[in-house]
C-alpha positions in Angstrom: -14.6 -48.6 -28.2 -15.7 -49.5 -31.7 -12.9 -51.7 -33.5 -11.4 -50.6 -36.6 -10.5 -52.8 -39.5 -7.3 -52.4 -41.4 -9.2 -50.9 -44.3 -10.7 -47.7 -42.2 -7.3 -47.4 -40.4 -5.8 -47.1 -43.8 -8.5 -45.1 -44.6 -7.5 -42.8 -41.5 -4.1 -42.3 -42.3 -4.7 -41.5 -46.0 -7.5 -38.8 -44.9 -5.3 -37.5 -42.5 -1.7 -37.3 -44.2 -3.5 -35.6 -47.2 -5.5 -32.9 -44.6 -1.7 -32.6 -43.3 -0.2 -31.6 -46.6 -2.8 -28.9 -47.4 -2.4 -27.5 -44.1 1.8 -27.7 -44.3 1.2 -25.6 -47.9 -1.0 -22.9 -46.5 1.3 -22.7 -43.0 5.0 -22.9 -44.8 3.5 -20.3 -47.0 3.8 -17.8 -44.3 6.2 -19.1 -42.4 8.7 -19.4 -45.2 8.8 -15.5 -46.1 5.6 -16.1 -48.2 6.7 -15.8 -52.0 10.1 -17.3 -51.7 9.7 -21.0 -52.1 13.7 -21.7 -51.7 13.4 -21.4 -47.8 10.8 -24.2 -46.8 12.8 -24.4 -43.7 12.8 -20.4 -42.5 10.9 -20.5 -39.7 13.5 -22.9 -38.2 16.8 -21.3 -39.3 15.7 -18.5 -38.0 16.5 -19.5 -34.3 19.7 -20.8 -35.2 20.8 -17.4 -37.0 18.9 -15.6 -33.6 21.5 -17.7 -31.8 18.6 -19.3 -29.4 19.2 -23.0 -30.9 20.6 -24.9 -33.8 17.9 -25.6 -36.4 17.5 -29.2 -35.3 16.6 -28.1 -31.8 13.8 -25.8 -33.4 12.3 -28.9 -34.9 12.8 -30.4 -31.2 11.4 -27.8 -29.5 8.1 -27.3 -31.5 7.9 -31.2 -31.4 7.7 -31.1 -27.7 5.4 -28.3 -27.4 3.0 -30.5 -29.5 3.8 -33.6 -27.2 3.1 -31.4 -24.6 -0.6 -30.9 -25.1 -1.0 -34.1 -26.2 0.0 -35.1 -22.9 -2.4 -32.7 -21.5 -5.3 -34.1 -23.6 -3.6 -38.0 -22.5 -4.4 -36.4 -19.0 -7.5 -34.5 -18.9 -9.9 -36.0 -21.6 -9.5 -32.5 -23.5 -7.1 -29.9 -25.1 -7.2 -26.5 -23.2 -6.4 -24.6 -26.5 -10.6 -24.1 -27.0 -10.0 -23.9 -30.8 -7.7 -26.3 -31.6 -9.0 -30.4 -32.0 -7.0 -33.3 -31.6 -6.4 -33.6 -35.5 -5.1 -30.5 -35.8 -2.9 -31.4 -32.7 -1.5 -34.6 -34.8 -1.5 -32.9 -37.8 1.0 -30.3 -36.5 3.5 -33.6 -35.5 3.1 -34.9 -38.6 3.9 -31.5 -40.4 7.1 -31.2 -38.3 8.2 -34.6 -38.7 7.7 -33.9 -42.3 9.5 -30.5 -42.5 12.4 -32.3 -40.0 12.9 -35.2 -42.4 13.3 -33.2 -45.1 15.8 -30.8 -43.4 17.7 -33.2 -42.9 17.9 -34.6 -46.2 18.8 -31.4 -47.3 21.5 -31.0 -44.9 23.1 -34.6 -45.7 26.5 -35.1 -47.4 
């Protein structure tokens, strides 16, 4: 395994975050009711008002399924979704850590 200097690694992380945000715009497009910028969050309240979790556990819950294959991948050497890489895989994380942060923020006081 090749060793990677602080500079790439920042490199990395810059590369990917911004990758991250363009996909979060394009995905929370759909996912929030399209048009309607004022519900960033939709596709999480929605369980809540379906009465299947709160809107925290949403967050959770599409966190794990993430974990999940990454602990498949961990496992096998290989994600068994043929059409979906390990970026887009961390990407996703970072997206719903994103989108749970900032739920919460806008939940606070």
């Amino acid at each position: 395994m090749a060793a990677v200097s602080r500079s790439e690694l920042l490199k990395i992380h810059e590369d990917i975050c911004l990758a991250s945000r363009e996909l979060m715009k394009k995905k929370n497009h759909d996912y929030s009711g399209g048009e309607d910028e004022t519900h960033p969050f939709l596709n999480f309240t929605r369980c809540e008002s379906m009465g299947i979790c709160t809107t925290e556990q949403g967050f959770l819950v599409r966190l794990t399924d993430k974990m999940s294959r990454l602990s498949t991948f961990c496992r096998s050497g290989r994600l068994q979704v043929e059409d979906e890489r390990l970026e887009d895989t961390l990407q996703d994380v970072i997206n719903y850590a994103v989108l749970f942060l900032a739920y919460s923020k806008s939940t606070e006081g």
